[in-house]
N, C-alpha and C positions, 0 to 999 in steps of 0.2 A: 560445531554448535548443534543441539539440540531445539529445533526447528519444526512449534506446529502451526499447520494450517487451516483454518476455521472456514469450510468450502469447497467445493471441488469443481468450480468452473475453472474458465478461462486463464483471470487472474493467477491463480490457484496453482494452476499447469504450467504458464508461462513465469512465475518466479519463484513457486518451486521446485520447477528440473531445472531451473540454472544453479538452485542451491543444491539438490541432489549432485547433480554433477561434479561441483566441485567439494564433493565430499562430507557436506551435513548430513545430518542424521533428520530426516525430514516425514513429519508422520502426517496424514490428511485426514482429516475427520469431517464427515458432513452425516446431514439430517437423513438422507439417501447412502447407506453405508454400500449400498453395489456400484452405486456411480464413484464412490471415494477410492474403492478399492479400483475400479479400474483405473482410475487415474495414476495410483499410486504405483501399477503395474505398469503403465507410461514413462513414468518420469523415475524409477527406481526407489519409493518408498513405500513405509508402511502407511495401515488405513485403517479407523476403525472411527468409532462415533466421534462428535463433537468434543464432547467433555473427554473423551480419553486423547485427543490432541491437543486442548486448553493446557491436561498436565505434564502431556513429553515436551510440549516447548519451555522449559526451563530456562533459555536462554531469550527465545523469542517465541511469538505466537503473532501469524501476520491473521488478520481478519478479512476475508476475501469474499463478501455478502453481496450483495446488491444493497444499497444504503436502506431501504424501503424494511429490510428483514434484520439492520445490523444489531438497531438497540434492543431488538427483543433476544436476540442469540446471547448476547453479552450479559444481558442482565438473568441469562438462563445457568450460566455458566461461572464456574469459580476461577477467575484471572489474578487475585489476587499476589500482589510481588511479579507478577508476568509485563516483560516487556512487550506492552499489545503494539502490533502495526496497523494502524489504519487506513487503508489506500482506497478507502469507497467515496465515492464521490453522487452526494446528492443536487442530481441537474434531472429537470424533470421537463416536459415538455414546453418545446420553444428556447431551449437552454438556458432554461429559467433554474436559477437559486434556490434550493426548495428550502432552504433553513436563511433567506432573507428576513434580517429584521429580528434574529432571534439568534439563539449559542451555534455555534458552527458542529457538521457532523460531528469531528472529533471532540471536543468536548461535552456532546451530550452521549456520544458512545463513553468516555470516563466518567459521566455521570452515572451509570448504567453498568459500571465495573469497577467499584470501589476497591480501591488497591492497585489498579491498574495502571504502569508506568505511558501513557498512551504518546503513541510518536505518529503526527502524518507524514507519508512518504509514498510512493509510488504511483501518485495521484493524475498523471499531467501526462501519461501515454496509457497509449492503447497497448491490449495484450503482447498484440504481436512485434514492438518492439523489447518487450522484456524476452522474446524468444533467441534476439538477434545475438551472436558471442563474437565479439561482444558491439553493444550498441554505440560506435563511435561512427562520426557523420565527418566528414573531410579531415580526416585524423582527428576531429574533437570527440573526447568523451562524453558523453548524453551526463548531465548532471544533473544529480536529482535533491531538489529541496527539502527540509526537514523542518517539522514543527514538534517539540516538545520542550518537557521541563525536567525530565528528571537525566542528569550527565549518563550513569550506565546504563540507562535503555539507551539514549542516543548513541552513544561509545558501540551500543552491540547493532543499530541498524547501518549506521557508519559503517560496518565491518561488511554487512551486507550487501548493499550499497557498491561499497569496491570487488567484493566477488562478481558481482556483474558486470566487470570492466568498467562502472559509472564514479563519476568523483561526486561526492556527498555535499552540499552545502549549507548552512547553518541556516534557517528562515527563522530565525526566533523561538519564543515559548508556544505553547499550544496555544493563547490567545491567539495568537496570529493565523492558525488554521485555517481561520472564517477567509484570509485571502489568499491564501492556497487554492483553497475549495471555488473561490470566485473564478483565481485564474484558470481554473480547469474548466468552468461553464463556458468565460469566455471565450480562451483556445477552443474547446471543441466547436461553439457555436461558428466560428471564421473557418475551422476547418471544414468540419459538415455543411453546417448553413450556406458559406458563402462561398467553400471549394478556394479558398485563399491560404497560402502559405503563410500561418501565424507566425512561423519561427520571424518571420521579416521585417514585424513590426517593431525589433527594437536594434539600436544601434551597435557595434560593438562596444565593448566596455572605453576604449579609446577614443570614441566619440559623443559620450554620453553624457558629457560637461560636466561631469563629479572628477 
């Protein structure tokens, strides 16, 4: 797959060398094209501005900003028919909701990229889990939830997704992102804030009276 990257932090590193790895064709593009390149000298890809990784992801284009910079990068750039990924997560201090009361990141970043098939996912861990090969916890694979609406962008994050050794799960249309995005405030907040093991606050499926 033809795989760009919109970013060169963290994100950026850790779930674009697991796609390099296993073989995409993965280009990184940032505002700071020496810091792109090195990354891309990291993890085995190419590097070059923003817009020229908007158009090698033909297949995908993950967005890897800080929330604070996503809608203006998007709305700089031509995404158009692009399967965007959005794994930014607007939690601002006090792990507070910064888009409470109003459209959830992800649909104001597809606001801001007309044409843009927009998928949330990646949202709900930190970096250095996307580094782990692969991220399974007592033989469980790490699952990661999806929010969008259009079937072949899902179909190709889906594919993503299980390159990471992760099993993909269905969270609905992009409406539903706004509770994505929540539960990533509130996980972080129990894990930072409170130093408490989030995973534990919910039962297994076998116990969950559904």
């Amino acid at each position: 797959m033809r795989i760009g990257i919109i970013g060169a932090g963290a994100m950026a590193e850790g779930l674009g060398g697991q796609w390099a790895r296993v073989g995409h064709d993965v280009f990184v593009g940032g505002r700071d094209e020496g810091r792109a390149t090195a990354l891309a000298a990291r993890i085995g890809a190419r590097a070059g501005s923003l817009g020229e990784a908007a158009r090698h992801g033909t297949d995908a284009v993950l967005l890897a900003v800080p929330y604070a910079a996503a809608v203006e990068v998007v709305s700089s750039l031509d995404l158009g028919g692009r399967a965007l990924v959005d794994c930014t997560n607007p939690v601002g201090p006090g792990f507070r909701l910064e888009t409470a009361g109003g459209p959830s990141a992800a649909e104001r970043i597809a606001a801001a990229a007309p044409g843009a098939r927009v998928v949330k996912a990646f949202n709900l861990c930190h970096e250095s889990v996307w580094r782990l090969t692969p991220p399974v916890f007592d033989g469980r694979p790490l699952a990661v939830p999806l929010c969008g609406d259009d079937t072949g962008a899902l179909e190709a994050v889906r594919r993503l997704v299980r390159d990471l050794g992760c099993a993909p799960v269905n969270g609905g249309g992009l409406d539903r992102a706004a509770l994505l995005e929540a539960t990533a405030a509130f996980l972080i907040g129990l894990w930072v804030g409170e130093g408490a093991d989030a995973q534990a606050i919910a039962p297994p499926r076998e116990y969950a009276g559904i």
